[in-house]
SETI-513983 format. One line per 4 residues: their letters; for each residue x, y, z of C-alpha. Coordinates in steps of 0.001 Angstrom, whole numbers. Example, Ala and Ser with C-alpha at 12.3 -4.5 7.8 and 13.67 -1.06 7.14 Angstrom:
% residues 2
AS) 12300,-4500,7800  13670,-1060,7140
END
This chain:
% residues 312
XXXX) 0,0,0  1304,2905,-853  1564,6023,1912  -874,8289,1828
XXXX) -360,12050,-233  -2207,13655,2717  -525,14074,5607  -2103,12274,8461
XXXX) -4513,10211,6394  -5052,6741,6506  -6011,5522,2625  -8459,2631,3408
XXXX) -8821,-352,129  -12366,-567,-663  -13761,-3670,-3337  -14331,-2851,-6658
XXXX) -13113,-3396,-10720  -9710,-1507,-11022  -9461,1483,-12780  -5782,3468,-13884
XXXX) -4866,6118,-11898  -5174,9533,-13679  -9280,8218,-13728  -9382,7676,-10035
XXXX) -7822,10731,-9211  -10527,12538,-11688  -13187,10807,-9840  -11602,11379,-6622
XXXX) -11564,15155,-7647  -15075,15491,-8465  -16407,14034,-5410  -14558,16354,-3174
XXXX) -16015,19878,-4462  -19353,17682,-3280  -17502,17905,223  -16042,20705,663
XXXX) -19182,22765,729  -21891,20418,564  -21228,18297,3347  -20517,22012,3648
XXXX) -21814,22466,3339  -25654,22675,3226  -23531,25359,4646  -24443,28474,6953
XXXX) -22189,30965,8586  -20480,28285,10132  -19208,28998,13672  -16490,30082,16426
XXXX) -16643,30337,19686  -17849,33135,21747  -14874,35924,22207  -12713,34461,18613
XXXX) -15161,35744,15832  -18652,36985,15227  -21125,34902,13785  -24930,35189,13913
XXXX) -26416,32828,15963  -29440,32218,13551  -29171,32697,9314  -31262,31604,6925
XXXX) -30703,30773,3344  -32539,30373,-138  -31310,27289,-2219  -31318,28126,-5605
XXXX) -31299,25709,-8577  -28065,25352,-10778  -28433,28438,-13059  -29911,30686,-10228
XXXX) -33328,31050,-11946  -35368,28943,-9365  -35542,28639,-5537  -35533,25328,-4820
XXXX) -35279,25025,-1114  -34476,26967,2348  -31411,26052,4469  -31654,27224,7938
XXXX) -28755,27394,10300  -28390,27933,14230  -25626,28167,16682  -25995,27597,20456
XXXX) -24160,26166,23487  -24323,22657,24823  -24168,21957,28698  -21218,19978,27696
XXXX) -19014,23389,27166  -19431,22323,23435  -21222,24636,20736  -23413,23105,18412
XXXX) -23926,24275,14664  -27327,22479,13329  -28657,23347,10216  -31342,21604,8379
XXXX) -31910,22096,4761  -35698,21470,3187  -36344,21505,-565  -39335,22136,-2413
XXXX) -39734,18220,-3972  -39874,16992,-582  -36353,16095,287  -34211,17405,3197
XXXX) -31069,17112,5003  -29588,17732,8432  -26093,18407,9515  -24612,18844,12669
XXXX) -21173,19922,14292  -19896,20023,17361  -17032,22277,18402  -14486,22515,21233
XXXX) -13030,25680,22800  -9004,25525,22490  -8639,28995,23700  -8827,33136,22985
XXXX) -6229,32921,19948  -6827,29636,18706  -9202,28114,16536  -11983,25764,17725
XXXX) -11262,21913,16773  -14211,20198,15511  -15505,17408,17767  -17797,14876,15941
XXXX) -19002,15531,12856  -22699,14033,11000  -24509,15140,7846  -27643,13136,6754
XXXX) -29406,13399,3695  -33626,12107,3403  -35889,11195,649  -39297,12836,377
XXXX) -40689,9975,2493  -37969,10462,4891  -35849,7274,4475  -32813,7587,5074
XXXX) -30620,7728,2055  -27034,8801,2581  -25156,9866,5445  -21024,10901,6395
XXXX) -19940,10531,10316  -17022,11568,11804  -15592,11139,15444  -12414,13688,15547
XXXX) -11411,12248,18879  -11269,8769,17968  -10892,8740,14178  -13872,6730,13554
XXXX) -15303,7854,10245  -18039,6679,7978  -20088,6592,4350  -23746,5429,4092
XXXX) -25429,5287,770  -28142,3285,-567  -28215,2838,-4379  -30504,1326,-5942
XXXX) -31916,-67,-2125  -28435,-1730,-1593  -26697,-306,1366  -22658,667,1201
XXXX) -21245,1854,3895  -17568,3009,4260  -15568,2988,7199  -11910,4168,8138
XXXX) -10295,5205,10827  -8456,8284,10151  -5059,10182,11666  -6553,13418,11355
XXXX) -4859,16725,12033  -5805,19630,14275  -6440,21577,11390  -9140,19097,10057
XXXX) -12615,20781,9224  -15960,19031,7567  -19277,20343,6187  -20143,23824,7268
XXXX) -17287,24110,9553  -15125,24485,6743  -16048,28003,7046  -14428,28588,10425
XXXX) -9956,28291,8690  -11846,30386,6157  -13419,33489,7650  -10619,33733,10406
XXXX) -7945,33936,7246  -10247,36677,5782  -10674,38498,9223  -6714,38838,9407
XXXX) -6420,40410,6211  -4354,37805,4230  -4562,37891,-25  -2301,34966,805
XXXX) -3856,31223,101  -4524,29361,3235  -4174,26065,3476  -6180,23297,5557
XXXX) -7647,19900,5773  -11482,18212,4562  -13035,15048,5926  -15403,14101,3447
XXXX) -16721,11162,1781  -15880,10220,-2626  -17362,8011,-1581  -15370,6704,1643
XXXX) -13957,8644,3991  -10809,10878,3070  -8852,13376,4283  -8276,16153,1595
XXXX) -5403,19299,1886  -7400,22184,333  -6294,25261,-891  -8359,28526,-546
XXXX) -7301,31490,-2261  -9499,34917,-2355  -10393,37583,-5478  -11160,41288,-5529
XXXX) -14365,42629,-3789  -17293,42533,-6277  -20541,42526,-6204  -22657,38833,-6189
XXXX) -25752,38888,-8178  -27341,37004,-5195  -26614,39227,-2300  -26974,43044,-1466
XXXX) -23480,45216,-1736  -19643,44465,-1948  -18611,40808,-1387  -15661,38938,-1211
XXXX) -15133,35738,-3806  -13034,32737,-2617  -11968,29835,-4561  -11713,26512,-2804
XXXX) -9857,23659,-4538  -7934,19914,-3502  -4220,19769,-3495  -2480,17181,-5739
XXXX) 683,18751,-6196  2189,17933,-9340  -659,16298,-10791  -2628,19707,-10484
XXXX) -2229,20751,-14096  -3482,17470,-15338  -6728,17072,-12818  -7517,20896,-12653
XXXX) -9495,20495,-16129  -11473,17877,-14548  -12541,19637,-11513  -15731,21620,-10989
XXXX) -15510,25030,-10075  -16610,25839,-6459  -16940,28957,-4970  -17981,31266,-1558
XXXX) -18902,34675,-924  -18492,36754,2066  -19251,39728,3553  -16745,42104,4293
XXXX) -18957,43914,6052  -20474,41506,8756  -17221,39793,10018  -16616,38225,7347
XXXX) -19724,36197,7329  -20324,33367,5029  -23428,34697,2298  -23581,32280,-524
XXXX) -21621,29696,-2569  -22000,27738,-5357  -21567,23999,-5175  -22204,20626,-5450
XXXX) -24657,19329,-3057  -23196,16016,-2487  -21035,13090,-4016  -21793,12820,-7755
XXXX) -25165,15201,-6881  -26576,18289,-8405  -25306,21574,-8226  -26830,24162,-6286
XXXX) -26126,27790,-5548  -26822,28934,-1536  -27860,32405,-1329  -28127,34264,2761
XXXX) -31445,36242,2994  -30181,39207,4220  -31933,40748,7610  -34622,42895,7712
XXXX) -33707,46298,6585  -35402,49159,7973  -33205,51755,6968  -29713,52189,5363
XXXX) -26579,53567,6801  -26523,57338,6149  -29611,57617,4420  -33072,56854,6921
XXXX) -34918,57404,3444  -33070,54868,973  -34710,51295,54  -33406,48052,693
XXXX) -31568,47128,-2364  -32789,44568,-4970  -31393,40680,-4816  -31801,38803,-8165
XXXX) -33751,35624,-7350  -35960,33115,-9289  -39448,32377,-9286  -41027,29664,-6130
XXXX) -42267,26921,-7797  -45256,24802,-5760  -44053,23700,-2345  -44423,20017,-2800
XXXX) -46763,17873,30  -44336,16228,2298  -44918,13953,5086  -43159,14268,8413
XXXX) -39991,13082,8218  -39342,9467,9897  -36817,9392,12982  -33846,7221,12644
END
């Protein structure tokens, strides 16, 4: 076996027909962007700790289809403290055919100047009847990690157990290495790890790098554009072409708070652009008199019936 190109992973052998190389890593490639903000992140202003940075403890987003002409869901995200001394980001994503998902992290304190380490990790995704359909787990402590999918009604699931580094994220809590880079005023890249399942678990290094403040069709005023991609090293020039673009916005602002991206929702799944619904403006800065500016966004189709969800 050969060692693993991320440092502190553990590269588990899963059954299958062989395939070269350059294909696996292509594969490989394209199931991460599903990770990085899907698992992300259905992601929301992901979180630090009271005292480190400021982020809302309740945000709500509008899920819009691939092209941003449709809203096809609502993602909404909350932050509060667990008797444990743990904080716990849940966010639960609904979408208009019926289906919905529900991630949750939990976050440790590691100090005033540090940044909080991500405890356990658990992102679930439903079917309009509420089955359970695929699901990643991660324990941070112990390493125990974990891929659930059902195709076709055959269940796969994935297990490893993982080395992974302090500077480990998953899902939503990507956000946290992001916004504190952006909050220090870097242009530099920064550079971090992703759990995240292609479809077993993996540890990925990722590479963030920010643009120029522009303005997002999706969102009111200025934001900032980052561009999140995998590290292969030298084989970047020849898997680049094969990997779909992913991208956040933030607002410079608010903190730094997270207020959109386009992504992949998860493993091999559809694309999907997240867009924050701003709060409720009563008046702009300067001007009592001004309007709330316009957001482009697409037409509501029908919510679709959906029965209660089943618990697992």
């Amino acid at each position: 076996m050969r060692p693993s190109r991320f440092p502190g992973a553990v590269r588990p052998h899963f059954g299958g027909p062989w395939e070269p190389p350059l294909a696996r890593r292509r594969r490989f490639a394209r199931g991460f962007l599903a990770g990085v903000m899907a698992c992300c992140v259905l992601m929301a202003p992901s979180v630090l700790l009271a005292g480190q940075l400021d982020f809302p403890p309740v945000a709500d987003f509008d899920i819009l289809s691939a092209d941003g002409s449709q809203v096809i869901g609502h993602t909404h995200f909350t932050l509060s403290p667990e008797a444990s001394g743990s904080q716990l980001i849940y966010i639960e994503s609904r979408f208009l055919n019926g289906e919905h998902d529900i991630e949750q992290n939990r976050l440790a304190d590691r100090g005033p100047n540090e940044l909080p380490v991500l405890k356990t990790y658990e992102h679930s995704f439903f079917n309009p009847g509420g089955t359970l359909v695929r699901q990643a787990k991660a324990d941070f402590l112990s390493g125990q990690a974990s891929c659930l999918i059902y195709d076709n009604g055959e269940q796969k699931v994935y297990t490893a157990t993982l080395n992974l580094p302090a500077d480990t994220y998953a899902g939503s809590a990507l956000l946290i290495p992001l916004q504190r880079h952006l909050s220090q005023g870097s242009k530099d890249p920064v550079e971090f790890h992703d759990f995240t399942c292609v479809p077993g678990p993996k540890v990925v290094a990722v590479s963030a790098a920010a643009k120029e403040l522009t303005r997002w069709v999706h969102y009111p005023g200025e934001t900032l554009e980052v561009d999140v991609k995998p590290e292969f090293g030298w084989l970047d020039f020849v898997i680049a072409p094969f990997v779909p673009k992913m991208h956040a916005w933030f607002n410079p602002t608010d903190s730094w708070n997270f207020v959109g991206g386009q992504l992949t929702r998860y493993y091999k799944g559809p694309q999907i652009i997240l867009a924050r619904v701003p709060p409720a403006v009563t008046a702009l800065p300067g001007n009592p008199n001004a309007a709330a500016p316009e957001i482009a966004k697409g037409p509501t189709p029908p919510l679709a019936e959906q029965p209660p969800p089943a618990v697992h």
